[in-house]
C-alpha positions in Angstrom: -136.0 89.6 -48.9 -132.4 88.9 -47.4 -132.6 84.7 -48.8 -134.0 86.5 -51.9 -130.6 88.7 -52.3 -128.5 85.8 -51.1 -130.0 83.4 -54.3 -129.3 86.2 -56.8 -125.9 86.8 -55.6 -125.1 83.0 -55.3 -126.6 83.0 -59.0 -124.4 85.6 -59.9 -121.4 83.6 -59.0 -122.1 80.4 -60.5 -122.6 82.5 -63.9 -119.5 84.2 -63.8 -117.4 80.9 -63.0 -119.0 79.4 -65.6 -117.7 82.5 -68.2 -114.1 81.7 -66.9 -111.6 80.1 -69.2 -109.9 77.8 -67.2 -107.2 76.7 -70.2 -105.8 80.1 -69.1 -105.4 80.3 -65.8 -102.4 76.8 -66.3 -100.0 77.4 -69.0 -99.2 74.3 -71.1 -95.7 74.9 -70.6 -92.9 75.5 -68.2 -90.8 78.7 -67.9 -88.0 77.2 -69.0 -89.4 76.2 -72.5 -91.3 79.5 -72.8 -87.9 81.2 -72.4 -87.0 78.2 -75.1 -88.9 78.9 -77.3 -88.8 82.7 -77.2 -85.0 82.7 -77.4 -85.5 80.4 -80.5 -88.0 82.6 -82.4 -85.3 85.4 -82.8 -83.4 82.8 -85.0 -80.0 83.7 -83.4 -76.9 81.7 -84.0 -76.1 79.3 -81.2 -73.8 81.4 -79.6 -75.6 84.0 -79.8 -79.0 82.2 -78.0 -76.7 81.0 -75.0 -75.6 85.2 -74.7 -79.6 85.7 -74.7 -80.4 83.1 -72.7 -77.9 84.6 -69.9 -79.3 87.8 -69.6 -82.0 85.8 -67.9 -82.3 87.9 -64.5 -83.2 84.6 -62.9 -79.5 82.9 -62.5 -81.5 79.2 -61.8 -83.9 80.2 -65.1 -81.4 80.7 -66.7 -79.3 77.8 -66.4 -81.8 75.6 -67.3 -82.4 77.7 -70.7 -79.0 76.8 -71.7 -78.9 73.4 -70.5 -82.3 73.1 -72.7 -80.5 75.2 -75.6 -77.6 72.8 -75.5 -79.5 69.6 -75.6 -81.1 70.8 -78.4 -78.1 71.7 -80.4 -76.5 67.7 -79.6 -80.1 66.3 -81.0 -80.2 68.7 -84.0 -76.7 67.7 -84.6 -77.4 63.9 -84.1 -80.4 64.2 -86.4 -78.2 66.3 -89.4 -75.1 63.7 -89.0 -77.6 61.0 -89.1 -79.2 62.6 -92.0 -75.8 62.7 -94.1 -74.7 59.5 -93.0 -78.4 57.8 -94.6 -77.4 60.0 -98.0 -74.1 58.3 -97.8 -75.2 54.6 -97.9 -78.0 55.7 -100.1 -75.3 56.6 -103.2 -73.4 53.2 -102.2 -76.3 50.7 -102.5 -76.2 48.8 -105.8 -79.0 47.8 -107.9 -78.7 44.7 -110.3 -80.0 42.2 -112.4 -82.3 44.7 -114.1 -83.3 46.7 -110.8 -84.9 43.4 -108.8 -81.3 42.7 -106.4 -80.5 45.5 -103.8 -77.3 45.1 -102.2 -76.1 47.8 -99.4 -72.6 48.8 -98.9 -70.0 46.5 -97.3 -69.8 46.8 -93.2 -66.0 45.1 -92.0 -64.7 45.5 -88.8 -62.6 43.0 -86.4 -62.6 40.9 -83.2 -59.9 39.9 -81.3 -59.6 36.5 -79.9 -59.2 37.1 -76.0 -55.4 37.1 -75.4 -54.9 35.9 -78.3 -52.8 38.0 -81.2 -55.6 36.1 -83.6 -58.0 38.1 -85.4 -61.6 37.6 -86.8 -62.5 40.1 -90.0 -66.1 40.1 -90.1 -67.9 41.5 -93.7 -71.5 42.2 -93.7 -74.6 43.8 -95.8 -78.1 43.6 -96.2 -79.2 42.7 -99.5 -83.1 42.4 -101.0 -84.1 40.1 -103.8 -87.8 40.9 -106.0 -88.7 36.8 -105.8 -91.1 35.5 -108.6 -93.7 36.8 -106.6 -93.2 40.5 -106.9 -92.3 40.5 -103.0 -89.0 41.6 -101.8 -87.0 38.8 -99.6 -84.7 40.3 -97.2 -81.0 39.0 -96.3 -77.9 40.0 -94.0 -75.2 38.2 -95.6 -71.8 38.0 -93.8 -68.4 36.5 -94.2 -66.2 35.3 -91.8 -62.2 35.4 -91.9 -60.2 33.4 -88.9 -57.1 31.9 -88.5 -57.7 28.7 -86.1 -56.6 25.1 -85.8 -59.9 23.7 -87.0 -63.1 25.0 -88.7 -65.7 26.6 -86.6 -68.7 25.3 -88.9 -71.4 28.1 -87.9 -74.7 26.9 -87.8 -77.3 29.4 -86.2 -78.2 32.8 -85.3 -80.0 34.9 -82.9 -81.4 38.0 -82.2 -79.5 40.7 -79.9 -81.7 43.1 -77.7 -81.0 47.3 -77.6 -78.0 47.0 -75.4 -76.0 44.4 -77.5 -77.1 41.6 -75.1 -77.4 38.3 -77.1 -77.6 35.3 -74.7 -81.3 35.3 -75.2 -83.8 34.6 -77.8 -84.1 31.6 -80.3 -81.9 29.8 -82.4 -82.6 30.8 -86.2 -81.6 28.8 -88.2 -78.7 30.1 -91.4 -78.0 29.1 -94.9 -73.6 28.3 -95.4 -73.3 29.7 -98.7 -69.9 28.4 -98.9 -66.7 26.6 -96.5 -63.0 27.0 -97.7 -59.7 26.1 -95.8 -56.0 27.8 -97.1 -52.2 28.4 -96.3 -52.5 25.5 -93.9 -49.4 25.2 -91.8 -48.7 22.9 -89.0 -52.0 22.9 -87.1 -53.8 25.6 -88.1 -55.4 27.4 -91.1 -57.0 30.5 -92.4 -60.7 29.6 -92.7 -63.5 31.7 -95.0 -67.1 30.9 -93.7 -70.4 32.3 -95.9 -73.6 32.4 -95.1 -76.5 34.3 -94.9 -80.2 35.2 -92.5 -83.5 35.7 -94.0 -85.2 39.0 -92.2 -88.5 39.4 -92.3 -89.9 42.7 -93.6 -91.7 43.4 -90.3 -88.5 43.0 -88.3 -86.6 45.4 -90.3 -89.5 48.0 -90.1 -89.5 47.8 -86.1 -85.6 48.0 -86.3 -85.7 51.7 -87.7 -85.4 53.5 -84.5 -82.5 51.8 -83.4 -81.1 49.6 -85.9 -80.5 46.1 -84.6 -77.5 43.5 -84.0 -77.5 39.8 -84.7 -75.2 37.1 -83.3 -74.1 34.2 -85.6 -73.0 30.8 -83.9 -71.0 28.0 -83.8 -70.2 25.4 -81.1 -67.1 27.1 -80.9 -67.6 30.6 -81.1 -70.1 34.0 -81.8 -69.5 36.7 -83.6 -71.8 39.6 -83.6 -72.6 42.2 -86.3 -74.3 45.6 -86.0 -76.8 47.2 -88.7 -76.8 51.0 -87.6 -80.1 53.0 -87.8 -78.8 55.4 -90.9 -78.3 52.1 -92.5 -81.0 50.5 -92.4 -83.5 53.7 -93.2 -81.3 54.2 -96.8 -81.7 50.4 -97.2 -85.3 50.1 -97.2 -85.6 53.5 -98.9 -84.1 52.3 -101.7 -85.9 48.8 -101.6 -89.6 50.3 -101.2 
């Protein structure tokens, strides 16, 4: 009779652990984000969800709520300047030649030489071209101003990784659009260099996150341009 008791109790058991919901005995989510997320539901101003997240009773709690509330302000205002800066290229792209020639807005900027009181004035944009084919052919074009005692004659390019590094990868090759020399005096001149990189649709598509930077080359000398993120999302929304 006793083993008999024992078996229906042990039965007993088993069914009632069985009945248990497990999913809510471990909450998905930390205190800190709960507190998060409740602070955020009363749709306070940000001031006014850092006062909140104060009156925490638990002083370590609540630290980490506004250390949580504060990185989320930075990313909300990174994603809202981002936002207005890919509306801003967006109204400075031009379309020509009977909507088939896409040509983003100018990029300049300058490199100093070293030392040297010498300059380089770099201009740069990404342009597409709807080929015979229907297909869109992608281009970085960029020009090259530089005062030097003889011409640098760029010849190749390369890709640059997510931290700006560009000693690696391989040589690709660029088209020299055009090669001009002017105000010569004594031994030196102010040289103009053209040219231009095909990019392959697939390349810009895995640069949206980031954006990406390429380094044109000559025996000389490199010179490195840098296609934001907003940039290139307002380019290739226009383009598609």
């Amino acid at each position: 009779m006793k083993k008999i008791f024992q078996i229906i109790l042990i039965s007993f058991i088993l069914i009632g652990c069985s009945s248990i919901d497990y999913s809510e005995l471990t909450s998905p989510t930390s205190p800190t984000d709960d507190q998060i997320s409740r602070i955020l539901s009363l749709n306070l101003s940000y001031a006014e969800s850092l006062n909140e997240a104060n009156k925490i009773m638990n002083p370590d709690l609540a630290a980490l709520v506004v250390k949580g509330l504060e990185a989320r302000k930075v990313q909300e205002d990174t994603v809202n300047f981002q936002s207005e800066k890919v509306a801003e290229y967006i109204e400075k792209i031009k379309i020509t030649n009977n909507n088939t020639i896409f040509t983003g807005p100018k990029i300049s900027d300058t490199r100093k030489r070293g030392l040297l009181v010498n300059v380089d004035f770099q201009d740069y944009f990404l342009r597409g071209v709807i080929n015979t084919s229907g297909e869109i052919e992608h281009q970085v074009h960029l020009s090259l101003k530089y005062t030097a005692n003889q011409k640098r004659i760029y010849n190749s390019a390369n890709y640059c990784d997510r931290w700006q590094g560009c000693s690696g990868g391989d040589k690709l090759d660029i088209l020299l659009l055009s090669s001009n020399a002017s105000n010569c005096e004594s031994n030196f001149c102010d040289y103009n260099e053209k040219m231009s990189l095909n990019l392959s649709n697939d390349f810009l598509e895995n640069s949206l996150d980031y954006g990406f930077s390429i380094s044109f080359n000559s025996k000389r000398a490199s010179n490195k341009i840098i296609i934001s993120a907003p940039y290139l999302i307002a380019y290739l929304q226009v383009v598609k």
